[in-house]
N, C-alpha and C positions, 0 to 999 in steps of 0.2 A: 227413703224412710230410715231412721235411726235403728239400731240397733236395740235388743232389749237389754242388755248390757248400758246403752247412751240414755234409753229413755229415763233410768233408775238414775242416773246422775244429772237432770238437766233439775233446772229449777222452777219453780212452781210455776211463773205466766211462760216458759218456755216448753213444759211438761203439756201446759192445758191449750198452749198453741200446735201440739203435736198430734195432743186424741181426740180434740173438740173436732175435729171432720171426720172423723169417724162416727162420731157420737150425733152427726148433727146438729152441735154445740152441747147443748145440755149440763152446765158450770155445777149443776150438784155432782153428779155423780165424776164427772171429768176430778173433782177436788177431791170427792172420797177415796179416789183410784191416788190421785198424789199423797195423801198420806198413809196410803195402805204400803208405799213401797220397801223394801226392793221386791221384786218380783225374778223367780231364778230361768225362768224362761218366755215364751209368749203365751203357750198355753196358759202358765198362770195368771199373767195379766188378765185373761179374759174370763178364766174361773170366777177372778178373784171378780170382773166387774159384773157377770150374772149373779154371784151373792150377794154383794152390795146392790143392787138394782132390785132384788127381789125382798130387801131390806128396810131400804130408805121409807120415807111418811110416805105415804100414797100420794101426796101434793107434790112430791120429785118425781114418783111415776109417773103419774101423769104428765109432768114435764117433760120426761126424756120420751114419752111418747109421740107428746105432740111437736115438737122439734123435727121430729120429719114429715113431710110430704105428705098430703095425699097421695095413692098411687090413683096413676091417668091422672095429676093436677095437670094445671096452665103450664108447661114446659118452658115459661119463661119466670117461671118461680119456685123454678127445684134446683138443689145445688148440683154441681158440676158431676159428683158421685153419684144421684139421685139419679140423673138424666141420662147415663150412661149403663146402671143398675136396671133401669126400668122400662129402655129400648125404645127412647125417643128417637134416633137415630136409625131405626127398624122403618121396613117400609110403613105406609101410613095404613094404619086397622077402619076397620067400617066406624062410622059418625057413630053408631050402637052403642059401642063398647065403652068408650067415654059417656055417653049418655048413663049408661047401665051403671057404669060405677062410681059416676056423681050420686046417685040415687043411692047404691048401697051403703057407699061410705055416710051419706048425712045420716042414713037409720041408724045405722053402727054408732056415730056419735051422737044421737041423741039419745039411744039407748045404755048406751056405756059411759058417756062420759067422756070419752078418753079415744085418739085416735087410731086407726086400724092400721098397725105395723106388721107386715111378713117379711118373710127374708123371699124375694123374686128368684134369686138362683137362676137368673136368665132367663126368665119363662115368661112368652108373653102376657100383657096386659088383660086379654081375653080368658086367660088360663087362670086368673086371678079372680074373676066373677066366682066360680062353684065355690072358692074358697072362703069369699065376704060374706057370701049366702050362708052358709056352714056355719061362719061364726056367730052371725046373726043368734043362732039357738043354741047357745053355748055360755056355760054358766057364768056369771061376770069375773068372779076370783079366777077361774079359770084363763080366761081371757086375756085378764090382766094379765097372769105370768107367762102365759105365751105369748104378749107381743112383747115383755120384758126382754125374754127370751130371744127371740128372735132380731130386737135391736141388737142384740151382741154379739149372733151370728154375724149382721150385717157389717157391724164393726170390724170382727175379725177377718170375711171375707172381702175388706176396707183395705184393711192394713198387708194383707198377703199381695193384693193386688198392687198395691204401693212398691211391696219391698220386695215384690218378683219373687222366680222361685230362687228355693236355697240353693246354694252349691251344691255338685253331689259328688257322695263319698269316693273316692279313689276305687273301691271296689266295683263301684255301682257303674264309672265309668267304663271300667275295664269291663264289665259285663254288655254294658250297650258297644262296644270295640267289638267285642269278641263274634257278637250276635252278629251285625252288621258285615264283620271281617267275614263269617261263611255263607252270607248272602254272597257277597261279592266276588268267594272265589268258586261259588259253585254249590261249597257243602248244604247251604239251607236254600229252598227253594221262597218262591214269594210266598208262601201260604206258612210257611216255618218261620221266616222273618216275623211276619204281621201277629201269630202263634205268640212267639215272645217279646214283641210289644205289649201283647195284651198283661202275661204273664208278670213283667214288670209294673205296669201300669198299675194292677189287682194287688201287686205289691206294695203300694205305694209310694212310687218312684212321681216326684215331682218333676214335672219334665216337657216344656212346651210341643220339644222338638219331639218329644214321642208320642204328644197327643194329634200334634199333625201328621205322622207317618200314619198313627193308628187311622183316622180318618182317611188320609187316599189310599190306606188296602181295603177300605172297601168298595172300593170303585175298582170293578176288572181292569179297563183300561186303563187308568193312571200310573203314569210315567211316576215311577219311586225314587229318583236321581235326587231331584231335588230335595223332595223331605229327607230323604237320606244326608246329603249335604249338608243340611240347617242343626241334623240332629249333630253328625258329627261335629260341629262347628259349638255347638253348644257344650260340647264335654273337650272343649280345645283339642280337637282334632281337624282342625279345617284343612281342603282340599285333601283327605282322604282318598288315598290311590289300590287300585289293586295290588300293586306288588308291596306298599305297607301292610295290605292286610293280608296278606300270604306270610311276611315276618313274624308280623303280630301272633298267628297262627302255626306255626314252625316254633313260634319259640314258646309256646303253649302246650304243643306236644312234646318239646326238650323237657319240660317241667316235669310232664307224665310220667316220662323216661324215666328222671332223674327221683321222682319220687313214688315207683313203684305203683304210680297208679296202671299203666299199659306196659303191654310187653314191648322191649326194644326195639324188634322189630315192627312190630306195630306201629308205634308212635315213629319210626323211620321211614315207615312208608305215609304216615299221614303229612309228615313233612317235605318228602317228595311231591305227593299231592296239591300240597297245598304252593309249595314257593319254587320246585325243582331243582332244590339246592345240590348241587353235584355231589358233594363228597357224600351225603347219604342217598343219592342213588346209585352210586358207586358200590357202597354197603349193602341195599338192599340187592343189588343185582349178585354180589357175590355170596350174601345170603342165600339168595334163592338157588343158587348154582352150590355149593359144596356145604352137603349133608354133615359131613365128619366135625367141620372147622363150625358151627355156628353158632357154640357159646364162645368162641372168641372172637366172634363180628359181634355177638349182642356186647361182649366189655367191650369194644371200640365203638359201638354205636353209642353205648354211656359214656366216653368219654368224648366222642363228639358233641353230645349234650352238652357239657358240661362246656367247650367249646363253646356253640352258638352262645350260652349267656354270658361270655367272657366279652365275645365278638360283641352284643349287644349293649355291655354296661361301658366300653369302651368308647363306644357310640354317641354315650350320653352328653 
């Protein structure tokens, strides 16, 4: 998928060969989006194509309505996004449900006019009955602009699924490093790990690999090697070892050290902990032995610090 940056420079039958699968086809409003442009991100794009959609004569509405699908149609006459949106591919539901929602979708268009568009968001075809029923007694204006609405969810969540998730920010990674790195040397247990997956996730952290760790901790027994793996692999960290994330973490608490967040000794013994790097357990042990001398192990313990990220950037 192009970038929102490429999409603002392509040109018109290459613009409306880009968003008509998103849209369904639907050449009105696909046209009104090319001349609305530049758009300065994707949110806007899709702002910009629910006010235009909720704008256009009602004879485009209706158009970009019926442009999709029945939901439960013939499965050999929905597009390739349609079919995959709407969990043809799901084991097969009771003969009912398709029966049920041939029925509600005709009342639906004979009463409206115009056909019955939701956004699915993965939910079964069955799950979709309470819903046509609903609309069924639902004022028609109404209606209208909720399936408007909801084609442009669909679109949007068209187009994210095309263009995969974003990269994620250099912080963001160092944070799933970090989390990961005290699963692995001990400091966060499974239930601390899974803890801030979620915490991240609630964040909005777009992130495959975190939505599958999220899911096997909730399974007691499942083995977390794996999803772990994939996640790291994901933030280019592949084949992530324990003694990287004992570094990673050693040089985490160098940081501390060196910026006053923990006491020297502290953040020396957590790097002990964490990697067993001689020279400060060396410090910590003479630390903990000679009372008189111990602000000058802590300024050697900061200049050890200061050490490791020499050692580190040298590395690079």
């Amino acid at each position: 998928m192009p970038t929102i940056e490429e999409v603002n420079t392509l040109d018109g039958e290459a613009f409306a060969r880009t968003l008509a699968p998103l849209f369904e086809g639907a050449p009105g409003l696909v046209a009104r989006l090319a001349e609305a442009r530049p758009f300065e991100t994707e949110e806007d794009l899709f702002g910009a194509a629910r006010s235009t959609a909720r704008q256009m004569p009602e004879a485009e509405q209706v158009e970009l309505l019926d442009a999709h699908q029945r939901i439960g149609a013939d499965p050999a006459t929905v597009s390739a996004m349609s079919h995959a949106e709407q969990g043809y591919d799901a084991p097969d539901e009771d003969a009912w449900v398709g029966e049920e929602l041939t029925a509600l979708n005709e009342a639906y268009e004979s009463l409206f006019g115009f056909r019955f568009v939701v956004f699915v968001a993965g939910r079964p075809r069955v799950d979709i009955i309470p819903i046509l029923e609903r609309a069924l007694h639902a004022d028609r204006e109404e209606e209208l602009r909720r399936g408007l609405d909801d084609v442009v969810l669909i679109a949007s969540d068209r187009w994210q699924a095309l263009r995969g998730p974003r990269p994620l920010p250099e912080a963001l990674r160092e944070s799933i490093a970090l989390e990961v790195s005290r699963h692995m040397v001990g400091e966060a247990d499974r239930d601390g790990l899974i803890r801030s997956v979620h915490r991240l996730i609630d964040e909005g952290v777009e992130s495959p690999g975190l939505l599958a760790l999220s899911v096997a901790g909730h399974e007691d027994e499942s083995d977390l090697s794996g999803p772990i793996a994939r996640l790291m692999a994901e933030i280019g960290l592949e084949g992530w070892d324990m003694s990287q994330a004992g570094q990673l973490l050693a040089l985490h608490a160098a940081a501390s050290i060196l910026g006053d967040v923990s006491h020297p000794i502290d953040g020396a013994r957590r790097i002990v902990a964490v990697s067993n790097n001689p020279q400060f357990r060396q410090l910590v042990d003479r630390w903990e032995e000679q009372d008189a001398d111990r602000g000058a192990i802590d300024a050697e313990i900061r200049r050890a610090a200061v050490d490791l990220f020499g050692e580190e950037e040298a590395t690079e």
